[in-house]
PyMOL Python script that loads the backbone (N, CA, C, O; Angstrom):
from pymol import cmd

cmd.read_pdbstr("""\
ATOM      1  N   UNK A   1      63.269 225.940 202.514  1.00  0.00           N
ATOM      2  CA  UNK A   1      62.056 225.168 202.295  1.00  0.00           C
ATOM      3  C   UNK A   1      61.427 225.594 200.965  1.00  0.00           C
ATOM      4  O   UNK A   1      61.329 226.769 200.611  1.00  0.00           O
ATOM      5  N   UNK A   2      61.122 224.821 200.451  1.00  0.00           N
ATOM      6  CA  UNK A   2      60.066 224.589 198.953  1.00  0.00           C
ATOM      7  C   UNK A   2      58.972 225.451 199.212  1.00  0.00           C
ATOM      8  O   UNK A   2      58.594 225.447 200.383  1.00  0.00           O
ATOM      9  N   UNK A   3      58.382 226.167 198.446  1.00  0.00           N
ATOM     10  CA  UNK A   3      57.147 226.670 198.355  1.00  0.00           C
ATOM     11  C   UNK A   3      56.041 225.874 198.065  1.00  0.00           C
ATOM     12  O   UNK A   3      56.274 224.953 197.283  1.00  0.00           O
ATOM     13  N   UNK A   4      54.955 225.970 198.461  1.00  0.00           N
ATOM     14  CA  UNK A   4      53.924 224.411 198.004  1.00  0.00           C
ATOM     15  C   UNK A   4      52.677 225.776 198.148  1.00  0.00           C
ATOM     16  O   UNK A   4      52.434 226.799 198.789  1.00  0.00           O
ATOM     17  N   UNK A   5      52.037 224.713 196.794  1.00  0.00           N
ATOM     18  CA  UNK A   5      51.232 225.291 195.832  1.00  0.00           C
ATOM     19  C   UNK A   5      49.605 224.726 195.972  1.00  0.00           C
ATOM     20  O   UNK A   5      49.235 224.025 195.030  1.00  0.00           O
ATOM     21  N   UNK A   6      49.013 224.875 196.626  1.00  0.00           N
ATOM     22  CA  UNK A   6      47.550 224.633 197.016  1.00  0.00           C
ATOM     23  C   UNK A   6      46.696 225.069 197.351  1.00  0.00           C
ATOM     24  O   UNK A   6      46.935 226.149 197.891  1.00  0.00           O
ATOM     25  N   UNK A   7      45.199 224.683 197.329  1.00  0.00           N
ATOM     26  CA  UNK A   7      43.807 225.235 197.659  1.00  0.00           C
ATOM     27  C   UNK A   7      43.017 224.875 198.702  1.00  0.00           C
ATOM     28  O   UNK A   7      41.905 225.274 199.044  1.00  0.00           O
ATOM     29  N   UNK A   8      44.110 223.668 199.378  1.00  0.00           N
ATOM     30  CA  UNK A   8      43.684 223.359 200.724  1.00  0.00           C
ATOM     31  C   UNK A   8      44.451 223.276 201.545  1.00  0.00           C
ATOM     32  O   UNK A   8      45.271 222.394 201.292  1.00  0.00           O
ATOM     33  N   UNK A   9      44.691 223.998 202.870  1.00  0.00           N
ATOM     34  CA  UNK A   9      45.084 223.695 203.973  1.00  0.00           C
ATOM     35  C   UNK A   9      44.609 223.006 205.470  1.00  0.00           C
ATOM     36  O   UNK A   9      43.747 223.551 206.159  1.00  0.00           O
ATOM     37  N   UNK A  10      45.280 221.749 205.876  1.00  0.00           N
ATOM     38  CA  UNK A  10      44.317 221.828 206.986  1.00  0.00           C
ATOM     39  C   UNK A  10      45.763 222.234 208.164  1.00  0.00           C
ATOM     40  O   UNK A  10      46.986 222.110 208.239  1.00  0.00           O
ATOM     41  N   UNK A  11      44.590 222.776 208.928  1.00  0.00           N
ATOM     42  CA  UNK A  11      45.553 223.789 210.249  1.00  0.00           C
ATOM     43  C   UNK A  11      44.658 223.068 211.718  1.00  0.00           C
ATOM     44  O   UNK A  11      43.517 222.654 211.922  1.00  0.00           O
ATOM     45  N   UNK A  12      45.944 223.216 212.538  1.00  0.00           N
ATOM     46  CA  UNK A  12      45.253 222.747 214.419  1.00  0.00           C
ATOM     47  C   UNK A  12      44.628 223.930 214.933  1.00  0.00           C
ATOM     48  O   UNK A  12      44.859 225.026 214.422  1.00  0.00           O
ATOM     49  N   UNK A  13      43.544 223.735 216.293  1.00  0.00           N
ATOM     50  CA  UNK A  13      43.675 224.865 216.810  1.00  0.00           C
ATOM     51  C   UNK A  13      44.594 225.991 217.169  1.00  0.00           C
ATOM     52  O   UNK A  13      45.668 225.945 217.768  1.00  0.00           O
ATOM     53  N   UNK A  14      44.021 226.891 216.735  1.00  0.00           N
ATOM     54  CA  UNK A  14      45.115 228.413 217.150  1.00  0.00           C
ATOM     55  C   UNK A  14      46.437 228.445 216.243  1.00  0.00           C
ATOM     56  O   UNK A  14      47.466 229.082 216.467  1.00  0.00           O
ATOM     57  N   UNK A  15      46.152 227.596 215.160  1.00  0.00           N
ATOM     58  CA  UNK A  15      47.263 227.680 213.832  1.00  0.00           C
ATOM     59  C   UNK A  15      46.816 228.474 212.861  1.00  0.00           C
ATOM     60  O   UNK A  15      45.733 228.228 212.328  1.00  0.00           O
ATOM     61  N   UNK A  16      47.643 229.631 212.454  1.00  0.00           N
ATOM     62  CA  UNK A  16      47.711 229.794 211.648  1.00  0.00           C
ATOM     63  C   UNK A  16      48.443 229.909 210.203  1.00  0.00           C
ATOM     64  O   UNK A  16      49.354 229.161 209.847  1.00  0.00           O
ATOM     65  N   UNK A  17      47.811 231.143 209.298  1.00  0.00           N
ATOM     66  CA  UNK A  17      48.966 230.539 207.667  1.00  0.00           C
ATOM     67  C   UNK A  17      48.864 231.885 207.201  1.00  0.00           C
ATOM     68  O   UNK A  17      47.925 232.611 207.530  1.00  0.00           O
ATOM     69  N   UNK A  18      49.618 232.179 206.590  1.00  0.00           N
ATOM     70  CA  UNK A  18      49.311 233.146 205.505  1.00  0.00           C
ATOM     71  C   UNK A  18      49.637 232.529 203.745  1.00  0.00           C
ATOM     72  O   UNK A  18      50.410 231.765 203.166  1.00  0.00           O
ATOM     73  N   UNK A  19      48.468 233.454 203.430  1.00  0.00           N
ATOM     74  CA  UNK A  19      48.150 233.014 202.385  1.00  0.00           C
ATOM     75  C   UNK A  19      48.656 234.282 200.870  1.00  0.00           C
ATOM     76  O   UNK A  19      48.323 235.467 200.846  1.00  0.00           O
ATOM     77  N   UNK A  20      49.272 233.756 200.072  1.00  0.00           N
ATOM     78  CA  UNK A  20      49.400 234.738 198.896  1.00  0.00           C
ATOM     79  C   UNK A  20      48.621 234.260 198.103  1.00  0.00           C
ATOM     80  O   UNK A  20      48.310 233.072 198.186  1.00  0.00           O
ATOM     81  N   UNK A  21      48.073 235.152 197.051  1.00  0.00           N
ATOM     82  CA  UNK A  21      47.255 234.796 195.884  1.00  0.00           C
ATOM     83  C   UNK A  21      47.223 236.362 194.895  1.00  0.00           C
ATOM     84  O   UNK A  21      47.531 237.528 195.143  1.00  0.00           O
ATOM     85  N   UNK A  22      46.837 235.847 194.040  1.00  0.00           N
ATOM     86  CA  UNK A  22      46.453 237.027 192.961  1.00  0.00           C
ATOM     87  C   UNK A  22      45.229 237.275 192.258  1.00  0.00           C
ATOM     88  O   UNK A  22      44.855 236.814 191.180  1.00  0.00           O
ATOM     89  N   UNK A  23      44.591 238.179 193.139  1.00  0.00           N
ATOM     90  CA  UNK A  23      43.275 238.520 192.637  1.00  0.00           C
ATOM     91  C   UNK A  23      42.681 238.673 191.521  1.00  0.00           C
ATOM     92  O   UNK A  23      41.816 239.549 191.504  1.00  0.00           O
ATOM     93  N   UNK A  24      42.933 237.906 190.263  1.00  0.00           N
ATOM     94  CA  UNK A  24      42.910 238.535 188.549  1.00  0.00           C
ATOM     95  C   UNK A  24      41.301 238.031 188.145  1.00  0.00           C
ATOM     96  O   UNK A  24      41.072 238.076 186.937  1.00  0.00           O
ATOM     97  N   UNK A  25      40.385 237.648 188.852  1.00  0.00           N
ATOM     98  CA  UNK A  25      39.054 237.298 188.609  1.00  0.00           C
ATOM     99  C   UNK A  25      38.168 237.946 189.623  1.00  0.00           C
ATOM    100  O   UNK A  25      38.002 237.381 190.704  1.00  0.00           O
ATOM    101  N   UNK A  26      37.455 239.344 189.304  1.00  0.00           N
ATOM    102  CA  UNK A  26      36.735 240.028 189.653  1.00  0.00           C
ATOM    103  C   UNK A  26      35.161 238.931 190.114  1.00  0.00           C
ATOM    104  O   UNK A  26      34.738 238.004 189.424  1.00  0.00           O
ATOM    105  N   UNK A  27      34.660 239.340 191.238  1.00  0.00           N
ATOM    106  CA  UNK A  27      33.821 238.383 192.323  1.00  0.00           C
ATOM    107  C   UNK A  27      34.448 238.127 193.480  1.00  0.00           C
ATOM    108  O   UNK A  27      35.502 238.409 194.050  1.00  0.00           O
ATOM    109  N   UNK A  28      33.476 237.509 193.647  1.00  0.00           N
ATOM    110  CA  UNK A  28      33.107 236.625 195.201  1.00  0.00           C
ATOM    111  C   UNK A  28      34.290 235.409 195.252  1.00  0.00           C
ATOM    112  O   UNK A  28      34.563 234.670 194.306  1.00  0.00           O
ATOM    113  N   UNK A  29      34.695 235.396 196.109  1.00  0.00           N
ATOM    114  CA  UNK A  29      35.839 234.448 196.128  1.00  0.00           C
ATOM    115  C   UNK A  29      35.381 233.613 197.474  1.00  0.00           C
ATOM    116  O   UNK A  29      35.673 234.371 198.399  1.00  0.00           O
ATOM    117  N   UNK A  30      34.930 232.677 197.904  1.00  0.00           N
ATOM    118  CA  UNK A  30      34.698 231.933 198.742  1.00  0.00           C
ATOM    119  C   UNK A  30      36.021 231.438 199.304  1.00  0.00           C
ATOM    120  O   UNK A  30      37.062 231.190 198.694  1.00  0.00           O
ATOM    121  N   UNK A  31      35.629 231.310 201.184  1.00  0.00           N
ATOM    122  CA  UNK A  31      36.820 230.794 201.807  1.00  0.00           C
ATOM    123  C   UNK A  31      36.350 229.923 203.129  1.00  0.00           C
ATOM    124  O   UNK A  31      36.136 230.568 204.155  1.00  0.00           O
ATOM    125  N   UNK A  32      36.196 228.641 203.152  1.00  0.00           N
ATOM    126  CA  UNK A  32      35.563 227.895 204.434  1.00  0.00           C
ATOM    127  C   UNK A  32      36.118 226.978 205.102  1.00  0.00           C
ATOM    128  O   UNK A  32      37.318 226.808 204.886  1.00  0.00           O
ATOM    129  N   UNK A  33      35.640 226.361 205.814  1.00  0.00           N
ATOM    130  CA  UNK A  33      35.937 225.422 206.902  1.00  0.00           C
ATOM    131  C   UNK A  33      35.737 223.889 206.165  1.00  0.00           C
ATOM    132  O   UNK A  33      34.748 224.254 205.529  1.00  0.00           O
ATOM    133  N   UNK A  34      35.889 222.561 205.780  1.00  0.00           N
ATOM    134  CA  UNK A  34      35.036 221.756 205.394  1.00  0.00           C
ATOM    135  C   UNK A  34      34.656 220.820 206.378  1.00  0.00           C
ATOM    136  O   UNK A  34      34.076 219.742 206.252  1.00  0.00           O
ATOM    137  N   UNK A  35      35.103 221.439 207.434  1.00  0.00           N
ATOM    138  CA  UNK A  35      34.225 220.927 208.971  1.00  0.00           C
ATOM    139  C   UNK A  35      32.896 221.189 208.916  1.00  0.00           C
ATOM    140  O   UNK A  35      32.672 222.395 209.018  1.00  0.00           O
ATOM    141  N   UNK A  36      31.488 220.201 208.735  1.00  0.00           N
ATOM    142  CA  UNK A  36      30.731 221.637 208.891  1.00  0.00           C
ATOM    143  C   UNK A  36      29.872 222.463 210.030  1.00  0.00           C
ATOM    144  O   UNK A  36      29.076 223.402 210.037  1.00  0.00           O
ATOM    145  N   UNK A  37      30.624 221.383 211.201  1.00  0.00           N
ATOM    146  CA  UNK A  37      29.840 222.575 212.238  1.00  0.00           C
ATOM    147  C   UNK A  37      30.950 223.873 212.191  1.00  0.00           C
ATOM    148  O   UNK A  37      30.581 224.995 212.539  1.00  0.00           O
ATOM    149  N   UNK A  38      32.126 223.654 211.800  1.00  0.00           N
ATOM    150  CA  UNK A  38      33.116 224.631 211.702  1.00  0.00           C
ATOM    151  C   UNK A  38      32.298 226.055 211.193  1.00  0.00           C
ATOM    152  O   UNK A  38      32.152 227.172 211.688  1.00  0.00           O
ATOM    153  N   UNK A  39      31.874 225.422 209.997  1.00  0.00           N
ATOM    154  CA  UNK A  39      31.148 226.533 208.866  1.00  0.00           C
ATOM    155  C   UNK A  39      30.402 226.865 209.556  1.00  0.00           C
ATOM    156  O   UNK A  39      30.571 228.066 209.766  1.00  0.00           O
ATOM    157  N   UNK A  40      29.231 226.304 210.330  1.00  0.00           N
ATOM    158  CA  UNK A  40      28.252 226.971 210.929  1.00  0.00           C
ATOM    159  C   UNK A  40      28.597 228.106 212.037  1.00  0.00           C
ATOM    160  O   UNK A  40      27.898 229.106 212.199  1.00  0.00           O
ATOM    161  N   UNK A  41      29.412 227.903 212.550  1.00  0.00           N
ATOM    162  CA  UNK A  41      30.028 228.433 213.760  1.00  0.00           C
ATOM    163  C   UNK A  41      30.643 229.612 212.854  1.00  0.00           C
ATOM    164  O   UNK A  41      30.697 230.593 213.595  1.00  0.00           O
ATOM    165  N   UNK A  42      31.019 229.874 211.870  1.00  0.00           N
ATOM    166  CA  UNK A  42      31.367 231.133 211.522  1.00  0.00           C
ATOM    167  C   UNK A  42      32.735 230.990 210.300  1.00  0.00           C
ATOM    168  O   UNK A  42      33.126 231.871 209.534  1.00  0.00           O
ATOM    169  N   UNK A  43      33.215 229.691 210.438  1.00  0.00           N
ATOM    170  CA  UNK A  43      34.589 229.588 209.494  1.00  0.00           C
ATOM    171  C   UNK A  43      34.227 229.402 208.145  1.00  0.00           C
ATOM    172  O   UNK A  43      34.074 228.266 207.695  1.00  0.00           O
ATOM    173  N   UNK A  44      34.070 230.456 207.431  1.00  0.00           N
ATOM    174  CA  UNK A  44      33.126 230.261 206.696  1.00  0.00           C
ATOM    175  C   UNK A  44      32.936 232.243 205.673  1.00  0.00           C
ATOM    176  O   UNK A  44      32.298 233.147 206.213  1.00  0.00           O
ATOM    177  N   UNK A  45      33.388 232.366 204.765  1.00  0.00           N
ATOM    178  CA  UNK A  45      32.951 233.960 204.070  1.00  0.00           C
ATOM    179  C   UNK A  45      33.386 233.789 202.445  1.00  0.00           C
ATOM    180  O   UNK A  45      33.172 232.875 201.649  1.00  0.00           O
ATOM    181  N   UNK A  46      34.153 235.189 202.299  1.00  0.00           N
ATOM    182  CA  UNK A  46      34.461 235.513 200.931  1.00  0.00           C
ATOM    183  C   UNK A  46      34.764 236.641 200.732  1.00  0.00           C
ATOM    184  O   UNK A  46      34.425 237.522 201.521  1.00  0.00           O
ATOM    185  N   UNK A  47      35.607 236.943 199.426  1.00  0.00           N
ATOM    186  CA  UNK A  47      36.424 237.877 199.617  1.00  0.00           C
ATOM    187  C   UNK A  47      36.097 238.576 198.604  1.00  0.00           C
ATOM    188  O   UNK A  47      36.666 238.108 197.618  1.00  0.00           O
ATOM    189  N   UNK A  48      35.425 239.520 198.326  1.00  0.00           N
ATOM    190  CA  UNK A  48      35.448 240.573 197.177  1.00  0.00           C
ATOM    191  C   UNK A  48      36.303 241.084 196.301  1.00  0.00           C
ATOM    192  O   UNK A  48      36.954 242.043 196.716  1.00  0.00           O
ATOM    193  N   UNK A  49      36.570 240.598 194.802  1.00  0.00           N
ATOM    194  CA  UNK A  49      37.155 241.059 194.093  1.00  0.00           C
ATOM    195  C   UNK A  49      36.749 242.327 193.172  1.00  0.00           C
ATOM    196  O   UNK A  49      35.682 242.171 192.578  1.00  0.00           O
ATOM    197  N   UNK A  50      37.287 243.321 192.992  1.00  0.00           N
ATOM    198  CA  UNK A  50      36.171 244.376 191.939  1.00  0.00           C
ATOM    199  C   UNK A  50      37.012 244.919 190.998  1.00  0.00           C
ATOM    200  O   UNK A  50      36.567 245.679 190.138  1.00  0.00           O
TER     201      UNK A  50
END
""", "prot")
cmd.dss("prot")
cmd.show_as("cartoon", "prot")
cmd.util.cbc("prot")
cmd.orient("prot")
């Protein structure tokens, strides 16, 4: 299988993904739901780069 190259995934309940990336921009890296009771409910942070 092909590798595929994106910034959005959508996933079913109880699916998950793993994700690679390369941290080369120091900050806050945002990661959410674009459901948005999803977001409210908690799917929804960010990831500290330093």
């Amino acid at each position: 299988m092909a590798s595929l190259v994106t910034d959005t995934a959508l996933l079913k309940s109880q699916e998950v993904m793993e994700v690679a990336l390369v941290a080369d921009n120091p900050g806050n890296w945002v990661f959410h739901c674009h459901v948005i009771e999803h977001q409210k409910s908690g799917l929804s942070g960010y990831l500290r780069v330093e």
